[in-house]
C-alpha positions in Angstrom: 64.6 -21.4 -16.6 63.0 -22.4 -13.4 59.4 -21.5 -12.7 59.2 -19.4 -9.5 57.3 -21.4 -7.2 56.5 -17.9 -4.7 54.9 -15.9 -7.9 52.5 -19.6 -9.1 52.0 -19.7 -4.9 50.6 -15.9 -5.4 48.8 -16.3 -8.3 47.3 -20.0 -7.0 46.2 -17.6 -3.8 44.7 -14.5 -5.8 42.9 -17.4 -7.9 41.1 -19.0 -4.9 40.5 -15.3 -3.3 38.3 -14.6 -7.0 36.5 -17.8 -6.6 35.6 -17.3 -3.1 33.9 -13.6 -3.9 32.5 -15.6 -6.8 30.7 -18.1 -5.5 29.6 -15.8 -2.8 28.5 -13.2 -5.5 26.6 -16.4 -7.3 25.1 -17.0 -3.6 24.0 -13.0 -2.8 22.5 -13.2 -6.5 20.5 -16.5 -5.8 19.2 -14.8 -2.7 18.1 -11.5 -4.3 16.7 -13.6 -6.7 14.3 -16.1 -4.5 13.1 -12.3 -2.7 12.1 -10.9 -5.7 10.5 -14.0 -6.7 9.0 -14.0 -3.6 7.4 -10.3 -4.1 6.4 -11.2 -7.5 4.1 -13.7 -6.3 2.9 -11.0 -3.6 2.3 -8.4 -6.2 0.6 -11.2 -8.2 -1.9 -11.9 -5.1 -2.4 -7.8 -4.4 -3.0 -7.5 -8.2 -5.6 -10.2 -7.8 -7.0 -8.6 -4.7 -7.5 -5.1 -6.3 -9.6 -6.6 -9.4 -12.0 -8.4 -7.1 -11.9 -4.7 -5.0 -12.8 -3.2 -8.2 -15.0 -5.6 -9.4 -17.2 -5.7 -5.8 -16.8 -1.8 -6.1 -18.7 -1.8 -9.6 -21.3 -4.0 -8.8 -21.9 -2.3 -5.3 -22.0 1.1 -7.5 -24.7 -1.0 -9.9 -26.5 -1.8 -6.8 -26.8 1.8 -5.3 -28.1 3.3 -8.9 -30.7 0.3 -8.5 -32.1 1.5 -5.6 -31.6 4.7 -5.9 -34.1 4.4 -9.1 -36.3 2.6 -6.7 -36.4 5.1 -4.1 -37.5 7.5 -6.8 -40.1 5.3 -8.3 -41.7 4.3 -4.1 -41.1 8.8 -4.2 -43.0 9.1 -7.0 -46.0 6.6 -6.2 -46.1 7.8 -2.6 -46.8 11.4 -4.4 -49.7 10.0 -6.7 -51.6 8.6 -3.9 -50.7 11.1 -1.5 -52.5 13.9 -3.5 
């Protein structure tokens, strides 16, 4: 029995076609993985960025009930020798 050359042709064909969309698959996967890569590290540096918000938030809040208490207490002495 003689192989048919036009069906192995076919096949050989159909084979290359699956590699092709392979490899480009492979290369669409390599490039959405370097972008989320990429927007990992940029969450990383906004994470970052909101602790030191937070951080200068708190100690601004810290500063306000400072002198806040201040106020009160300059308030309160201005009242004793203002009597």
């Amino acid at each position: 029995m003689q192989p048919n050359v036009q069906n192995n042709g076919y096949v050989f064909d159909k084979l290359k076609q699956a590699l092709a969309e392979n490899n480009s698959l492979i290369e669409r996967l390599n490039i959405a993985n370097a972008t989320l890569n990429s927007r990992d590290r940029e969450i990383e540096v906004l994470h970052h960025m909101l602790t030191e918000a937070n951080e200068m938030r708190s100690h601004c809040e810290n500063k306000l009930k400072e002198l806040e208490y201040l106020q009160q207490q300059l308030n309160e002495m201005k009242r004793l020798v203002y009597r």
